[in-house]
C-alpha positions in Angstrom: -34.9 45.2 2.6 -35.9 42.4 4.3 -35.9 39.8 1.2 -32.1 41.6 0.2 -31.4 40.0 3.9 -33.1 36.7 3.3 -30.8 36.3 -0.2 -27.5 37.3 1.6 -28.3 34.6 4.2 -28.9 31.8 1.5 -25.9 33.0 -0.3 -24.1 32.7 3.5 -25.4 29.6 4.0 -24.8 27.9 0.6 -21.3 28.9 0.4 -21.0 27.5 4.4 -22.5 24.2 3.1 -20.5 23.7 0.2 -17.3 24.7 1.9 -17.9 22.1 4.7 -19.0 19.4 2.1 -15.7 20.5 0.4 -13.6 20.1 4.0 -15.4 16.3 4.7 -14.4 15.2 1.1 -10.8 16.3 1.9 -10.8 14.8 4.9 -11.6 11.4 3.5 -9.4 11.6 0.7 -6.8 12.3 3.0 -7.9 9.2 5.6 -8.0 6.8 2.4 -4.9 7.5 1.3 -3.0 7.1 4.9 -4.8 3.8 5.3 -3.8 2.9 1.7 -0.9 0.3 1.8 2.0 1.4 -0.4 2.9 -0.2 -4.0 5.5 -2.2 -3.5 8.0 -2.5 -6.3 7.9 -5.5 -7.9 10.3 -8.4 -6.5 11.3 -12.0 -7.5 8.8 -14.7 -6.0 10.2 -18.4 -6.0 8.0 -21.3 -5.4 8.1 -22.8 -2.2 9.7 -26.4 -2.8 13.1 -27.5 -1.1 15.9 -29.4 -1.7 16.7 -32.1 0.3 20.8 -31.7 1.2 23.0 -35.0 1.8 23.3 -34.2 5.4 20.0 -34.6 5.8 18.8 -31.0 6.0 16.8 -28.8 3.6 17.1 -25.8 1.8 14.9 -23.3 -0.4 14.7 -21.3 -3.3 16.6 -17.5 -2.9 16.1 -14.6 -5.2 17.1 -13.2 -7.2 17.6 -16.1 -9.5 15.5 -18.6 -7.3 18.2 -21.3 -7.8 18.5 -23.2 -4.5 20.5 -22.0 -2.0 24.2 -24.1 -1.0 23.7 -26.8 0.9 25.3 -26.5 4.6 29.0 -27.4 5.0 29.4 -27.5 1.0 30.9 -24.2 -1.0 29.0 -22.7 -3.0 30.4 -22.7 -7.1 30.4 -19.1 -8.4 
């Protein structure tokens, strides 16, 4: 009788140990994937260089097409 208890107890305690093993996994999955940044879709990057204006001032690059954007005071041609 007493080595029947002794195997139900290491059955109790194994099953105990790989549930909680089971729960800490989750757990971290679950903290990864919070502090996980989400995929961004994919955009339009334009270089950084500028166009000087003849008033003086400058202007960058705009997606989606990354031409420059109108100069102030000027319309823009469609």
């Amino acid at each position: 009788m007493e080595s029947q208890t002794k195997t139900i107890l290491t059955v109790v305690v194994l099953v105990v140990l790989v549930l909680a093993g089971a729960m800490y996994y989750r757990s971290q999955k679950m903290i990864d994937e919070a502090n996980t940044p989400p995929i961004e879709e994919e955009g339009v990057a334009c270089t950084m260089d500028a166009m000087e204006c003849p008033d003086g001032s400058y202007v960058g690059r705009v997606a989606p097409d990354c031409q420059f954007a109108p100069c102030p005071g000027t319309v823009p041609t469609y």
